[in-house]
Backbone bond lengths (Angstrom), bond angles and torsions (degrees), N, CA, C in turn:
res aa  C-N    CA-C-N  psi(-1)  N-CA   C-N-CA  omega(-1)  CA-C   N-CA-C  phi
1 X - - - 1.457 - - 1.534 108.74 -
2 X 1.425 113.80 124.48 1.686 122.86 176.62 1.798 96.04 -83.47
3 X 1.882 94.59 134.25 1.119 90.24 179.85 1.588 95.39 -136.99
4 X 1.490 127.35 147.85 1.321 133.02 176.24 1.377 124.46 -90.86
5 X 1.168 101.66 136.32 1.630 97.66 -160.05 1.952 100.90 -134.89
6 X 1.966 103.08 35.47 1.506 88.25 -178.52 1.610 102.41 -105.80
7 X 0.982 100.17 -157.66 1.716 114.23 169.80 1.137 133.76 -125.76
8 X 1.226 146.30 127.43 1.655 135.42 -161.86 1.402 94.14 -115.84
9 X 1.315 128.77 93.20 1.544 129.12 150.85 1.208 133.19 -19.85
10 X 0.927 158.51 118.70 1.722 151.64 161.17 1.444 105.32 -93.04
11 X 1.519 95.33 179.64 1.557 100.40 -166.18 1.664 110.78 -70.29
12 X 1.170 122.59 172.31 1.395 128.93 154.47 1.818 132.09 -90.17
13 X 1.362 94.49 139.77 1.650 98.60 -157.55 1.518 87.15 -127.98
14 X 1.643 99.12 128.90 1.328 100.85 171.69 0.881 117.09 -114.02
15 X 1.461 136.98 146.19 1.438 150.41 155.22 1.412 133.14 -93.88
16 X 1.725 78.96 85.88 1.125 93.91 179.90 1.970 143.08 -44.37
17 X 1.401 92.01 -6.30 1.508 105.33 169.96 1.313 134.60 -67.62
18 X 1.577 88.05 -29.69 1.623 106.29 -178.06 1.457 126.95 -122.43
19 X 1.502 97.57 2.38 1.507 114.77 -151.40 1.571 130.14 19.27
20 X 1.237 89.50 85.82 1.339 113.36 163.92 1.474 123.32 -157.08
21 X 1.550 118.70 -171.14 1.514 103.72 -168.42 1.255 83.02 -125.45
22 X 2.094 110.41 176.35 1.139 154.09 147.08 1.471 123.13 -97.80
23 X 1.264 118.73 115.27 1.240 103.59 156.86 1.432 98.87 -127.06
24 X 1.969 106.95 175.14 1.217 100.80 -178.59 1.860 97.81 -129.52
25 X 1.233 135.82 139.41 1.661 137.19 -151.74 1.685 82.32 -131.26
26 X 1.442 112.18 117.62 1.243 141.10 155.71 1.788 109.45 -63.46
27 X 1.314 107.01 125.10 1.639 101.51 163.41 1.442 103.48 -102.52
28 X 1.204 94.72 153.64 2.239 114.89 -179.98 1.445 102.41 -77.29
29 X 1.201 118.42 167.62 1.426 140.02 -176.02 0.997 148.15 -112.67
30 X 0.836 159.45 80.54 1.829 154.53 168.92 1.476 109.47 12.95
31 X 1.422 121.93 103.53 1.343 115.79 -169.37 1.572 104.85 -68.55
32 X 0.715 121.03 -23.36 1.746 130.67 164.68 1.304 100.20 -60.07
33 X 1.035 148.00 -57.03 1.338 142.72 -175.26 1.309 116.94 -60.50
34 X 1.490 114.38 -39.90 1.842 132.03 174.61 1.550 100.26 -50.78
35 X 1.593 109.69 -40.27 1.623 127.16 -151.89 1.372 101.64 -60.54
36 X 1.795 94.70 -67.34 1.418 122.34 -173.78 1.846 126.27 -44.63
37 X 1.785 96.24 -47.91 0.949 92.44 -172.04 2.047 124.99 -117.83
38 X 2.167 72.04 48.12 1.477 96.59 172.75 2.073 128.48 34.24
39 X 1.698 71.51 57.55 1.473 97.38 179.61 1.755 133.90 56.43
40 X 1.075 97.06 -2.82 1.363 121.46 160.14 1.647 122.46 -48.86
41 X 1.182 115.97 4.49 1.711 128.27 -157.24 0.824 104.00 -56.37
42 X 1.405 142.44 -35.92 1.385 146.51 175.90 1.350 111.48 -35.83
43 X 1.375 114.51 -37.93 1.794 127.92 177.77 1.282 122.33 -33.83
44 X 1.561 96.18 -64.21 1.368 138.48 -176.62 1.563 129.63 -76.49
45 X 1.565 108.51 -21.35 1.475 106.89 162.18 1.650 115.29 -37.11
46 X 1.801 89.98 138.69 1.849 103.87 145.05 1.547 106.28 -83.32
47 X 1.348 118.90 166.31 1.097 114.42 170.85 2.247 90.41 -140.74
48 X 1.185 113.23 157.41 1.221 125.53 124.17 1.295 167.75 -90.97
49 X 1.533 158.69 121.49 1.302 116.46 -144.78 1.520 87.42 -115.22
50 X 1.147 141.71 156.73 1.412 138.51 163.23 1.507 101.32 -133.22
51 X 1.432 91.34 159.55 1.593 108.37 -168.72 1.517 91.76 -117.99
52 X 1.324 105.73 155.10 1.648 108.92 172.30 1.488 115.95 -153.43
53 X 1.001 136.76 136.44 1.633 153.49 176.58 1.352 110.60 -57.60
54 X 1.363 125.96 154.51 1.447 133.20 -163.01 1.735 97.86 -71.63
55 X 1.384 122.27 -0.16 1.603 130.18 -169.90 1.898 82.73 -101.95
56 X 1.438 118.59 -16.73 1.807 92.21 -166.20 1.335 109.70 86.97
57 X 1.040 135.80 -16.81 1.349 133.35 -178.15 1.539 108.79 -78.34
58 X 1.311 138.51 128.59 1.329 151.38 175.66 1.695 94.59 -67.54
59 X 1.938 93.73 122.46 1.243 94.10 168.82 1.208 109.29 -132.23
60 X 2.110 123.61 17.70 1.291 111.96 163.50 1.411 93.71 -160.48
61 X 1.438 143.70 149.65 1.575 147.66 138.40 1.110 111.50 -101.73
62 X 1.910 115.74 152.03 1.281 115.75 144.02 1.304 90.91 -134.57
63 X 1.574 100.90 136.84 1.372 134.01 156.26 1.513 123.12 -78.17
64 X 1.717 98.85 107.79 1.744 114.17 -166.82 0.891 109.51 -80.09
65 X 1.301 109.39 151.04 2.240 107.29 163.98 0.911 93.90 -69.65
66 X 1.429 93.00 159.47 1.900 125.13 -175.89 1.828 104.83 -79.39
67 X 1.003 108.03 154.26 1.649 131.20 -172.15 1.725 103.57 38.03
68 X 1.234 107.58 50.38 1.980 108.51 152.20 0.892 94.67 -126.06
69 X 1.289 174.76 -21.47 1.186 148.16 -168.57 1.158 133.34 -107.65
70 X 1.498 146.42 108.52 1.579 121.48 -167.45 2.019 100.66 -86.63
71 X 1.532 102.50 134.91 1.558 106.56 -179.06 1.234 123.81 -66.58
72 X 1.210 111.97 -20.70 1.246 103.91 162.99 1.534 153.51 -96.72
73 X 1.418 103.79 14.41 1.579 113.71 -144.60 1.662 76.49 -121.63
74 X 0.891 134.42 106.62 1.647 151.73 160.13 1.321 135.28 -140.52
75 X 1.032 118.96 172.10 1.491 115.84 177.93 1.701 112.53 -175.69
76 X 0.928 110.55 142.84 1.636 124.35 -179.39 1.648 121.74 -81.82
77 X 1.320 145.61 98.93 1.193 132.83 -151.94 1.807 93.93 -130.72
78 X 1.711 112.34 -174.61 0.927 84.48 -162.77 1.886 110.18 -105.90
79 X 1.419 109.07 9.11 1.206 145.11 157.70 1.852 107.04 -66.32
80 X 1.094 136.70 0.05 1.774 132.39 -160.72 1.000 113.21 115.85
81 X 1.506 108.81 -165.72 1.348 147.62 148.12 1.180 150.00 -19.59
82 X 1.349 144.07 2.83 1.318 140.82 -166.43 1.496 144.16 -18.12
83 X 1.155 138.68 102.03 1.527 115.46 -176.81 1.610 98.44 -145.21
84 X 1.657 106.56 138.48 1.062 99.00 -176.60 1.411 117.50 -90.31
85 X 1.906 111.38 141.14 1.519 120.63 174.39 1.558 111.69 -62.80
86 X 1.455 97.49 131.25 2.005 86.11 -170.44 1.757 101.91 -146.58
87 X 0.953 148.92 92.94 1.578 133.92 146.63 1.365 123.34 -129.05
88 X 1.097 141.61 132.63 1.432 136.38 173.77 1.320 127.45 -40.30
89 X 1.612 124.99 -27.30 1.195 156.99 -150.99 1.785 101.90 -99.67
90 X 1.071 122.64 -38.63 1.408 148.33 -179.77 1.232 100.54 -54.08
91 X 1.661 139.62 91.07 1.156 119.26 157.60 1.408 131.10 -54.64
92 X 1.055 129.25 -9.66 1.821 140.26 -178.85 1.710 105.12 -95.59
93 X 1.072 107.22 -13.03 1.780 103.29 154.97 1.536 111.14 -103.89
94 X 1.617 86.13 131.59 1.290 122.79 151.92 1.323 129.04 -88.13
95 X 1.749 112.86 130.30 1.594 104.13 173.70 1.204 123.86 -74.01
96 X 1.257 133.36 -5.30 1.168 155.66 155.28 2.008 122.35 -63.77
97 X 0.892 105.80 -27.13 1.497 108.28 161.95 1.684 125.12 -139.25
98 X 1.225 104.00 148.48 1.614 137.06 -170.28 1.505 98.57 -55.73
99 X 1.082 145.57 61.71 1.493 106.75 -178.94 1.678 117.18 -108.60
100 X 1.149 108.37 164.81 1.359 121.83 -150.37 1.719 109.05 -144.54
101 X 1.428 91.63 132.04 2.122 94.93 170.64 1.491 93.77 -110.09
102 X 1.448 94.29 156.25 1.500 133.40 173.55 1.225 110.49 -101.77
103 X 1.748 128.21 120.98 1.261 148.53 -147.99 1.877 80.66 -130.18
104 X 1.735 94.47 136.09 2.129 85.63 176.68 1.465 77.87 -158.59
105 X 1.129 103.37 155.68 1.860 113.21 145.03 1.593 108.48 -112.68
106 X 1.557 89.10 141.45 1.378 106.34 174.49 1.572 100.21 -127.59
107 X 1.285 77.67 149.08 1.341 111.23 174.51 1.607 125.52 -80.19
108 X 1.170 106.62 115.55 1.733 113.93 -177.62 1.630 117.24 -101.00
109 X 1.155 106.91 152.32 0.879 104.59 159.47 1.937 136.87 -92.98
110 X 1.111 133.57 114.09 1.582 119.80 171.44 0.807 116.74 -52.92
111 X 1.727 114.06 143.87 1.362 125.22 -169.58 1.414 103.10 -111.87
C-alpha cells in the first residue's frame, strides 16, 4: 500500500493582536483511501495548525484528528484561532449550525 507522507501548506494569517501568524499544513493520503471514499478526500484530511512569530519561526503545532475539520473555513479573531468543525459522519454536527473550535496558546508555567 502507497502511502503519502507530504504536506500542503496554506496561506498565512496574521493576528494582528499578537503579532504572529497561523498557518494551517494539510497531510496527504492513502490513495486507497481517495479510491474508497469516492474522491471525497477532503473529508478525511489530518490537518495541522502551527503558530509562528513575526521572525516565521514555528513556535507551537497541534496535530488534529483526521476528518473534523473543514480546511478551509477559518478565521483569525482576537481571542485565537478559528476553524470550522465539519464532517457528515460526526453525529454532534448539525447541518443546521456553524460550529467552530477555538485554537489559543497558553501560557504555562515551568515547574
Amino acid at each position: 500500500m502507497h502511502r503519502s507522507i507530504y504536506l500542503i501548506y496554506g496561506h498565512l494569517w496574521l493576528c494582528c493582536y499578537e503579532k504572529r501568524y497561523y498557518r494551517i499544513a494539510e497531510h496527504g493520503l492513502d490513495k486507497e483511501l481517495v479510491k474508497k471514499t469516492r474522491y471525497k478526500y477532503w473529508l478525511y484530511k489530518q490537518i495541522t495548525i502551527l503558530v509562528l512569530n513575526d521572525k516565521f519561526e514555528v513556535i507551537a503545532e497541534k496535530k488534529r484528528e483526521p476528518g473534523k475539520y473543514k480546511c478551509r473555513s477559518f478565521y483569525v479573531g482576537k481571542d485565537g484561532f478559528y476553524v470550522q468543525r465539519y464532517h457528515p459522519d460526526d453525529p454532534n454536527i448539525s447541518e443546521d449550525q456553524f460550529t467552530i473550535d477555538r485554537f489559543q496558546l497558553v501560557k504555562r508555567d515551568h515547574i
